[in-house]
N, C-alpha and C positions, 0 to 999 in steps of 0.2 A: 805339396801342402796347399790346401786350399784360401783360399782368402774372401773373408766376408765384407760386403763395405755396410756398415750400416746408418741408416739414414736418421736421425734426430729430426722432430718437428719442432719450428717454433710458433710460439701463440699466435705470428702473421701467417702463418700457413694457416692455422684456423679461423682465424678474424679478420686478418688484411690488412688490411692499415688505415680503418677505418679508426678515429682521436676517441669516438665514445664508445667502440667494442673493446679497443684494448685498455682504456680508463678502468673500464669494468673488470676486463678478466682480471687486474692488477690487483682488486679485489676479493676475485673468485677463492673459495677453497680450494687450497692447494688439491685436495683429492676429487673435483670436479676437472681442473684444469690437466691433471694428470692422463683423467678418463679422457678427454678431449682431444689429448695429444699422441694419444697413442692407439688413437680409433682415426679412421680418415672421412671425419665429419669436419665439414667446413660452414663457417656460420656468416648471414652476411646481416642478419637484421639483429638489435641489444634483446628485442623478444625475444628471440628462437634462444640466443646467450643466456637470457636469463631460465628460460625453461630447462634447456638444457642443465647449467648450474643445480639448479632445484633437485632436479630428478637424479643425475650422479650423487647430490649426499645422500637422496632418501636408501638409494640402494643399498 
């Protein structure tokens, strides 16, 4: 039988540990933050976070 391990991301795998990326995601729609987590895009500037954010709701 085979065995999967599978990997969870958390929002510092996307943002780091930078105080005002993850202030923000804390905010983010849960349905942008979802897309973010489960795509292997890493964000280092609150720009790029916040564009990003944007564009997952419009989808």
């Amino acid at each position: 039988m085979e065995q999967y391990e599978q990997y969870y991301r958390l929002p510092q795998d996307v943002v780091g540990h930078d105080a005002a990326l993850l202030s923000y995601w804390d905010r983010m729609p849960a349905r942008a933050q979802l897309r973010l987590l489960e795509s292997g895009i890493s964000v280092s500037t609150l720009g790029e976070l916040k564009m990003l954010a944007e564009r997952f709701c419009q989808d």
